[in-house]
N, C-alpha and C positions, 0 to 999 in steps of 0.2 A: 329226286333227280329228274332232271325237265329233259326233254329232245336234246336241246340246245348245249345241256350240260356234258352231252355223251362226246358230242364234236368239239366241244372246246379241253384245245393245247397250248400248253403249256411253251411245245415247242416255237407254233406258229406266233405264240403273242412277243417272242425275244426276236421278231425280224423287224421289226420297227425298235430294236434296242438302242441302234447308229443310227444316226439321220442319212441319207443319204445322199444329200449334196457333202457331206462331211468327209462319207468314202470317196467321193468322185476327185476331190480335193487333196486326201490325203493321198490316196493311191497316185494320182496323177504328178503330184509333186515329190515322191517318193521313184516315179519312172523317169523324172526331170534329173532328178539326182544321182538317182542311178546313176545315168545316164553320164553324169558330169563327172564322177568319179573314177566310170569306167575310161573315159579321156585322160584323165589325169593320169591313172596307171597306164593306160598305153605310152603315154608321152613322156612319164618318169622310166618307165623300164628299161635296166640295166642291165640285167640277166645274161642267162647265158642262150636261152630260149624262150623267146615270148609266146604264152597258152591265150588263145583268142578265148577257150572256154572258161577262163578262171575272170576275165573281165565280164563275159554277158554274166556270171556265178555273182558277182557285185552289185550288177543291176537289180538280180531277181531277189539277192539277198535283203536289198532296201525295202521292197515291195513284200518279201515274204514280213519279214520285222513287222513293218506298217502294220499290215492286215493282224499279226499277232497281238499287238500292242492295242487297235484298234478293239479286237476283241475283248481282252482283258479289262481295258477299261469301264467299259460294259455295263460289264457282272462280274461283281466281286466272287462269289462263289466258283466262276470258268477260270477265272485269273488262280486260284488256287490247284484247280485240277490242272490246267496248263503249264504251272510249277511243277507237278508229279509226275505228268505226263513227258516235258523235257528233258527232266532230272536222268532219264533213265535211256537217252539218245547219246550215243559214242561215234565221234567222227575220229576214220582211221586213215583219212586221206594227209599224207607229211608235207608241211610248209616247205617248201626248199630256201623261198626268199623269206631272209628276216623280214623284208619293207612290206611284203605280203601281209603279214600280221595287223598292221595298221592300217593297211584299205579292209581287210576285212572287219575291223573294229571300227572303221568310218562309215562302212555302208548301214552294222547293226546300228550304232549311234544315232546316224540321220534316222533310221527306220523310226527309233525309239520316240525321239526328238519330233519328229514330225505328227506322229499318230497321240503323241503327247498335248499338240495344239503351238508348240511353241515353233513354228513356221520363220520367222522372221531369225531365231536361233540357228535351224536350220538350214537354213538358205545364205546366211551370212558366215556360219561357223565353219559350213564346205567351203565358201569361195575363200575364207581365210584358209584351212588346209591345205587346199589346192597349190594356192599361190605360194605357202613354206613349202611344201612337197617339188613344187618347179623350179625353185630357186637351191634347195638345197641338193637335190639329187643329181640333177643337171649342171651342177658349177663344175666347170673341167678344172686341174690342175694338172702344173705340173710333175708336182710331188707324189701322184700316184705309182706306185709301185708293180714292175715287172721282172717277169724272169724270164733270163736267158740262157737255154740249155747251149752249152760249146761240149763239141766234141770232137775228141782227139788224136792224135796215132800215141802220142808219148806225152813225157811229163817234157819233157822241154817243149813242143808246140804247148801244152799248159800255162807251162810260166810267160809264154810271150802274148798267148792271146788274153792271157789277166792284166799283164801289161799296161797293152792296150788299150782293155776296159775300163780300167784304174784312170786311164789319162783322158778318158769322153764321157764317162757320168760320171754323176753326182755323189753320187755314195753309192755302193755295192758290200754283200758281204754273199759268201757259201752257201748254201740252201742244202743241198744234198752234193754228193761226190758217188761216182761208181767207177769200177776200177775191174778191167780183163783183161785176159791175156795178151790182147792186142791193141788195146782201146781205153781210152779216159773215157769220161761223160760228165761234165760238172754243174751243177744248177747254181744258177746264183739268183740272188732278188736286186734288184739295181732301181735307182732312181736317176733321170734322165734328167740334162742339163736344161737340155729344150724339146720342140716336137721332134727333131730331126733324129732319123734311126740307120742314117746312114752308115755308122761304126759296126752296123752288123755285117757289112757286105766286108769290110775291113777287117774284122775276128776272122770271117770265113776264109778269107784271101790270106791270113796266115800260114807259115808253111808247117804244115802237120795236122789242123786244124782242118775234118773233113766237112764238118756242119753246126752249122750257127740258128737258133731260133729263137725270134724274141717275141712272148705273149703276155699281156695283160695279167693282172694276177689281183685278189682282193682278199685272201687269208684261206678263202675256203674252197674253192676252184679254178680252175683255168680256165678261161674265153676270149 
């Protein structure tokens, strides 16, 4: 065993494993991306509260990928402990947005994608995304669905403020009913003729009918 045998590692000889204009490229085009996605989820966001921290979590998610995939590629033997090592990581933070699931699977994606060499995939398969992501989340209609809590002193202010309601949207049906000693409360789900929500000021001005609210509604929330 010679001097020179004692100093040489094993570790130091796998830092020339990536080129390093390769990292500069992939990282840097992976913070491009990030980048471009985390816009896209601010601009599609429908929610009921928009998390500035879960968009910069998309940025860094592309960039972590990157650098993982970068790695793996490598050395086949790291690419196997990094499957072991994964395998055994539990994320216990709950999606609230379905849409949420799909930015986080387009940030991993690019990550992969990128650190994979296929760049021109990358870079064109986001602005494809993007652009179905803007057009379909963002198209308003009319036919979206709202609920309108009325409430009431009696069943007869009831029958007249459904009436009413019957005769200014589009379709309506019961959601829930509550019923006390002194008071109705009735939810309905309605769909609206047009933008105009002026019929709620008219439920309310009913006689018996102490209060009318009309909010947005999409299956699983109120906002």
């Amino acid at each position: 065993m010679t001097f020179q045998d004692i100093f040489k590692s094993s570790f130091l000889e796998n830092v020339t494993a990536v080129n390093l204009l390769d990292m500069v490229i992939a990282l840097g085009l992976a913070f491009v991306i990030g980048v471009f996605i985390f816009l896209i989820y601010k601009k599609s966001f429908s929610g009921v509260m928009y998390s500035s921290g879960f968009g910069v979590t998309l940025i860094a998610l592309t960039i972590i990928t990157t650098l993982v995939i970068l790695a793996v590629t490598s050395n086949v033997v790291l690419s196997l402990g990094m499957v072991g090592a994964l395998s055994i990581v539990r994320f216990r933070t709950a999606i609230k947005e379905p849409l949420d699931i799909a930015f986080l699977f387009w940030a991993i994606a690019a990550g992969i994608v990128l650190a994979a060499g296929m760049i021109p995939l990358a870079v064109f398969g986001s602005l494809f995304i993007g652009l179905v992501l803007i057009f379909f989340v963002n198209k308003k209609t009319r036919d979206n669905p709202y609920i309108m809590v009325v409430s009431c002193l009696n069943e007869k202010a009831e029958k007249q403020a459904e009436e009413l309601l019957k005769e200014q949207v589009k379709k309506y049906r019961i959601k829930s009913k509550t019923v006390t000693a002194d008071a109705v409360e009735v939810n309905y789900e309605v769909r609206l003729k047009s933008e105009d929500t002026s019929f709620v000021q008219q439920v309310c001005g009913t006689e018996g009918v102490t209060q009318a609210i009309l909010v947005s509604y999409n299956g699983d929330y109120m906002g």
